[in-house]
ROTI-391127 format. One record per residue (C-alpha): residue in one letter; z negated, y, x negated. Coordinates in steps of 0.2 Angstrom, whole numbers, padded with zeros to 4 digits, always signed. Layout:
aZYX;...
This chain:
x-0301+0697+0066;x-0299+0689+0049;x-0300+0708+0040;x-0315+0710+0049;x-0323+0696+0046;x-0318+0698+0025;x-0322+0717+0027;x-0341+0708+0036;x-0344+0697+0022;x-0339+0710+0009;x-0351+0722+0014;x-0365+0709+0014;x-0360+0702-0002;x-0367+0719-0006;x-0382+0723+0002;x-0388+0707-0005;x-0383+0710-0023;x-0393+0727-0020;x-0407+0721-0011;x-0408+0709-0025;x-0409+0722-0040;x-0422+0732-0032;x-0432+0719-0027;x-0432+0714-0047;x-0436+0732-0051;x-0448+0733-0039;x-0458+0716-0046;x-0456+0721-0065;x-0466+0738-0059;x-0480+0729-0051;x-0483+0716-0064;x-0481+0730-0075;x-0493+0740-0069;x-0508+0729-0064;x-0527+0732-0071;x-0532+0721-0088;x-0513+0713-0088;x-0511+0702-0105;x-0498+0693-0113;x-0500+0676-0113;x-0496+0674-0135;x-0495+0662-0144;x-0510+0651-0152;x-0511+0655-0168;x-0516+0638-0179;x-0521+0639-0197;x-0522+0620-0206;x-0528+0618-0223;x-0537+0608-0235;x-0547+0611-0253;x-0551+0592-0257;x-0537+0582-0250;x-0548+0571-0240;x-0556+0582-0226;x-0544+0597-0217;x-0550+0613-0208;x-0540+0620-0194;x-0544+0639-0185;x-0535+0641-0168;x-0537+0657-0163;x-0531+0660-0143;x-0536+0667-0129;x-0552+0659-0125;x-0553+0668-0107;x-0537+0664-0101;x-0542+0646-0104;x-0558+0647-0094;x-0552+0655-0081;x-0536+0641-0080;x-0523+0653-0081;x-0509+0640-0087;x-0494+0644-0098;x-0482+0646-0084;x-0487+0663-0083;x-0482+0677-0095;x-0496+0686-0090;x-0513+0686-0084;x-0510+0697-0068;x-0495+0685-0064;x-0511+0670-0058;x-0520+0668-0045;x-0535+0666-0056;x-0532+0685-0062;x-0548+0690-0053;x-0559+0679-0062;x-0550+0680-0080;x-0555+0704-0078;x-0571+0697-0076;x-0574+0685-0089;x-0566+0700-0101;x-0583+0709-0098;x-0594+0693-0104;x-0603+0694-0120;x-0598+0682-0133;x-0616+0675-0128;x-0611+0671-0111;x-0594+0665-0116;x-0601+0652-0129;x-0612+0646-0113;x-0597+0642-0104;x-0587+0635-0117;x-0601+0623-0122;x-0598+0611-0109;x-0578+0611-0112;x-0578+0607-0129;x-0573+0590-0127;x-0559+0596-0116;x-0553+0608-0130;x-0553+0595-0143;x-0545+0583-0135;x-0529+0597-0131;x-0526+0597-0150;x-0517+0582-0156;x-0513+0580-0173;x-0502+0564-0177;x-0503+0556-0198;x-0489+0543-0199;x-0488+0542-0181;x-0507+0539-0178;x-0516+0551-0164;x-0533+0560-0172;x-0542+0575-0163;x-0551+0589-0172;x-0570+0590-0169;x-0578+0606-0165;x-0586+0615-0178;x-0592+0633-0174;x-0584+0648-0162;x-0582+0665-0164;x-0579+0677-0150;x-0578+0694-0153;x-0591+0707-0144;x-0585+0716-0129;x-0571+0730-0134;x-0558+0739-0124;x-0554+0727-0111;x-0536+0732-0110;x-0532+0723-0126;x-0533+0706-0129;x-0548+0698-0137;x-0545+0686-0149;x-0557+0669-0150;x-0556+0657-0166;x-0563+0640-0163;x-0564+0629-0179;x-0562+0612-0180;x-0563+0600-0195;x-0557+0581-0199;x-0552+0568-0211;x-0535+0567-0219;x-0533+0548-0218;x-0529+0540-0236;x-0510+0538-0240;x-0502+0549-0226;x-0486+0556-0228;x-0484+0565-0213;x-0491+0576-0200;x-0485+0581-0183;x-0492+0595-0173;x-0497+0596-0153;x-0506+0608-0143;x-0508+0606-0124;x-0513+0622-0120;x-0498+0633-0124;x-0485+0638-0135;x-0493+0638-0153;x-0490+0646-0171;x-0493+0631-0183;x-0496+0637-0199;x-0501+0624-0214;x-0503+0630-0233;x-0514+0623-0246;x-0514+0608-0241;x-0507+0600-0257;x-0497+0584-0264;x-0511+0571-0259;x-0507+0562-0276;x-0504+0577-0288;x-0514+0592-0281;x-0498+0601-0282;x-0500+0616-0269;x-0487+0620-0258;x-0479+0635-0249;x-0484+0640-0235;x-0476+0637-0217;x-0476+0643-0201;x-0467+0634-0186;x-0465+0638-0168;x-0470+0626-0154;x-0468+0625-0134;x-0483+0622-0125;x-0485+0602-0125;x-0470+0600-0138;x-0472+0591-0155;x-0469+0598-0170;x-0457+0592-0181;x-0465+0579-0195;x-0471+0590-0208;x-0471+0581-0226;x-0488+0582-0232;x-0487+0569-0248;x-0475+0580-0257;x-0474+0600-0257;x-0470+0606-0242;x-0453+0611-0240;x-0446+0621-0223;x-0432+0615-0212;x-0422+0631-0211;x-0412+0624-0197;x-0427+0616-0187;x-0436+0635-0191;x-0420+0645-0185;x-0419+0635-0169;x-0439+0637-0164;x-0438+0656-0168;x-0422+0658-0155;x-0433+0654-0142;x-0448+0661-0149;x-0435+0679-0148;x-0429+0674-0133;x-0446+0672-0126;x-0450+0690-0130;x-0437+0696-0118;x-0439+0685-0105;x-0451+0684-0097;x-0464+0695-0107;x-0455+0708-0115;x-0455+0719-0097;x-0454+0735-0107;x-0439+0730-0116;x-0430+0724-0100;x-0435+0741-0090;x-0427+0749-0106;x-0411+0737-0108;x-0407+0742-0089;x-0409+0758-0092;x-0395+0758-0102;x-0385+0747-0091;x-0390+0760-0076;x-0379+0776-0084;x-0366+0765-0083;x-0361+0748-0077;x-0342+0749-0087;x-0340+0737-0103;x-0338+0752-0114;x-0354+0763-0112;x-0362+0748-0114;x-0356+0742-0128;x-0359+0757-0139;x-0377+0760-0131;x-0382+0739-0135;x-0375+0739-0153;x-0383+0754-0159;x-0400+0747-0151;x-0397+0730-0160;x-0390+0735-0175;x-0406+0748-0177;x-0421+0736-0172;x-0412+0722-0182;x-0414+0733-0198;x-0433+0738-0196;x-0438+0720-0190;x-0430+0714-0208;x-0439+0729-0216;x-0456+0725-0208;x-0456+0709-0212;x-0453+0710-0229;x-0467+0723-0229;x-0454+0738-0234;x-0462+0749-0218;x-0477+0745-0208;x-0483+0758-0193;x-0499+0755-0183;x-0497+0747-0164;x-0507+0761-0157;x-0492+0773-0163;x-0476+0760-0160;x-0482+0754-0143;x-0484+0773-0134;x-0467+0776-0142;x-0458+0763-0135;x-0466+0770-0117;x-0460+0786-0121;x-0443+0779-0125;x-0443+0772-0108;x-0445+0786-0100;x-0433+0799-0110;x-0420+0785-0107;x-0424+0787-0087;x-0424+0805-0086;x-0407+0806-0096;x-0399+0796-0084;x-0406+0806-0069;x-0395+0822-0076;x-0382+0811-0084;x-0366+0799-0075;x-0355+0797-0092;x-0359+0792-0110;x-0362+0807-0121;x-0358+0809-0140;x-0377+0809-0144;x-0384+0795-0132;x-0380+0782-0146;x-0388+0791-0157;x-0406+0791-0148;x-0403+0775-0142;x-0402+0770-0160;x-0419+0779-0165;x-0428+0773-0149;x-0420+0756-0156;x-0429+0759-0173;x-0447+0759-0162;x-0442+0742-0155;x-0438+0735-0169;x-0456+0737-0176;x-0464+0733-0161;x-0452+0715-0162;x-0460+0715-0180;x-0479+0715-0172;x-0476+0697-0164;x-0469+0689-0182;x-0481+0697-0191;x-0497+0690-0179;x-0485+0675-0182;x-0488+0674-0201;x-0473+0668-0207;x-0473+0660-0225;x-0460+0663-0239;x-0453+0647-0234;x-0448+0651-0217;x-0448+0670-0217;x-0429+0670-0218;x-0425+0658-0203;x-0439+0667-0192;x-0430+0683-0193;x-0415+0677-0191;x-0417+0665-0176;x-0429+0678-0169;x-0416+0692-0168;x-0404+0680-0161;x-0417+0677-0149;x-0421+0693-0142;x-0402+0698-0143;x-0398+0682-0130;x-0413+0688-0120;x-0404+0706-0120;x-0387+0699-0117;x-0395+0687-0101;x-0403+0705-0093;x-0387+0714-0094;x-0378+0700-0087;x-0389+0698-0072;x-0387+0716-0069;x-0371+0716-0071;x-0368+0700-0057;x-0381+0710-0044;x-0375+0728-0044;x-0361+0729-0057;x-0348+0718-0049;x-0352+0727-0035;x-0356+0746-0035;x-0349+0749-0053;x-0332+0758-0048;x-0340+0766-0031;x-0340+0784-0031;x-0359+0785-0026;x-0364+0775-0040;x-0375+0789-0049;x-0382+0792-0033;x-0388+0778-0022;x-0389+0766-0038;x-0394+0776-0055;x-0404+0788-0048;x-0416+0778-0037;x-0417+0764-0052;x-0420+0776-0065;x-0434+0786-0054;x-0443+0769-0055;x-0442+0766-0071;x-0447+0782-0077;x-0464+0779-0065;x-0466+0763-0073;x-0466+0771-0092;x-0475+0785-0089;x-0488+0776-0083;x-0487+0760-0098;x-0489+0779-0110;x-0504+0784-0101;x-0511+0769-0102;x-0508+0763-0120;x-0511+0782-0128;x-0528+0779-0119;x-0530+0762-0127;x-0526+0767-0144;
């Protein structure tokens, strides 16, 4: 009876753990898939100042997803309830979206907080600029401009935004006594987070350990939970197989290869278009899931086209820090915290693989069978159709 009972819970120890990973599979798919689906990215925020007494700050964000109140808990925009109504408002004329952001304004400017010596001030509105209605399968870009007055004999300014995770980027602001200019900064904040003080009296100097730390979950980030076409293709290398070895090979030529073209990109030693990178990276996908339909073993050449395939997703990496704007100052700590970043978000999918079918199906007999080729039928669907649907977009 006990052998029964351990042979019982054994055999539904699996049927959860596989229940489990195709339920994921299935949810990645459908979000993956949805009509008008965008990221949720960071607001980018420029600060800067010609006279030392009156600032200008452009944030530039997805002024659609605000109106529609799709929050920052969600990756994407298909992810809300309020999907529906964020599709329509993407065919709205910047007309009829300055008519609706009118009457928020008010609302707006009291989401951005900037702190001098500890004391609260809020921008005020100065003008909008919303693009004209494009391909509403990419993100349109808003930049609302605020200005204020830089109160005499501040030292330091700390950064807020209510509304999301922000980019926070400050350059000309200058040594308030002196005039002495000062390099330009970018810094990483979580929604409703404050920065940390940035020294305005003297020329700004980066924190390379603050700026390492931010950009960790900023790479992190971009794995989970918005990087979906990353995770499809870091389980389809965990779906040839779930033994340490294959593995190991497969994830270290993909790391090694998309750390070396982020560092390039970002030091502006290669640069290719999104509209090239991003169709790749589907294709990827889907070679990846066809090779592991006719495959059960690691071959001599999988590394290698792991590794090119890695070079695609490296620049694709480099699009985010790029939109990101990183100054010379913290250019250093961005890459590096932001590959350590993706690389924990890579490490945390294999994991979860690895604890819900792994454990359990990676020595059976039928594991090709029942586990890789169902999983990599799916994700081959799912990257066929991202590759249909951004070479139409490009």
């Amino acid at each position: 009876m006990m052998q029964l009972w351990r042979m019982i819970t054994s055999q539904s120890l699996v049927a959860c753990g596989m229940v489990l990973f195709v339920i994921l599979l299935v949810e990645l798919s459908v979000f993956s898939i949805s009509a008008y689906s965008h990221e949720l990215r960071p607001a980018i925020v420029d600060f800067s100042s010609t006279d030392k007494v009156r600032y200008e700050l452009d944030l530039k964000f997805n002024l659609e997803s605000w109106l529609a109140k799709i929050d920052n808990n969600h990756s994407e925009t298909s992810h809300s309830p309020n999907a529906t109504r964020y599709n329509r408002m993407r065919g709205l004329t910047g007309g009829q979206l300055e008519q609706l952001l009118t009457p928020k304004i008010p609302e707006l400017e009291q989401s951005i907080v900037l702190v001098f010596d500890g004391n609260k001030h809020f921008p005020k509105f100065v003008s909008s600029d919303i693009p004209p209605v494009g391909d509403i399968d990419l993100t349109r870009d808003t930049v609302v401009r605020f200005t204020g007055v830089i109160p005499a004999g501040v030292t330091n300014l700390v950064w807020r935004y209510q509304l999301g995770a922000s980019v926070f980027r400050i350059a000309g602001v200058g040594d308030i006594k002196t005039g002495q200019k000062q390099e330009k900064i970018a810094v990483y904040v979580n929604a409703g987070e404050e920065s940390q003080p940035i020294v305005i009296a003297a020329p700004i100097k980066s924190d390379f350990t603050t700026s390492l730390v931010s950009y960790i979950s900023t790479g992190f980030n971009h794995i989970i939970p918005k990087g979906l076409d990353h995770i499809l293709f870091v389980v389809g290398l965990f779906l040839l197989s779930s033994h340490w070895s294959p593995l190991f090979w497969q994830v270290s030529a993909f790391t090694l290869a998309h750390t070396l073209t982020l560092g390039l990109a970002m030091t502006g030693k290669i640069s290719l278009p999104a509209n090239i990178v991003e169709p790749l990276i589907a294709a990827s996908i889907v070679y990846i899931a066809i090779e592991n339909l006719f495959m059960n073993k690691l071959s001599f050449w999988r590394p290698v086209i792991v590794f090119l395939f890695g070079l695609l997703h490296g620049l694709g990496f480099a699009g985010v820090l790029t939109e990101f704007g990183l100054g010379s100052g913290s250019i250093l700590a961005g890459l590096i915290g932001f590959n350590i970043g993706v690389e924990l978000g890579q490490l945390s999918v294999i994991a979860g693989c690895y604890a819900l079918v792994g454990i359990w199906f990676g020595r059976k007999i039928w594991y090709h069978e029942r586990v890789t080729v169902p999983g990599s039928l799916l994700i081959g669907i799912v990257g066929s159709w991202w590759f249909f649907q951004r070479v139409m977009a490009a």
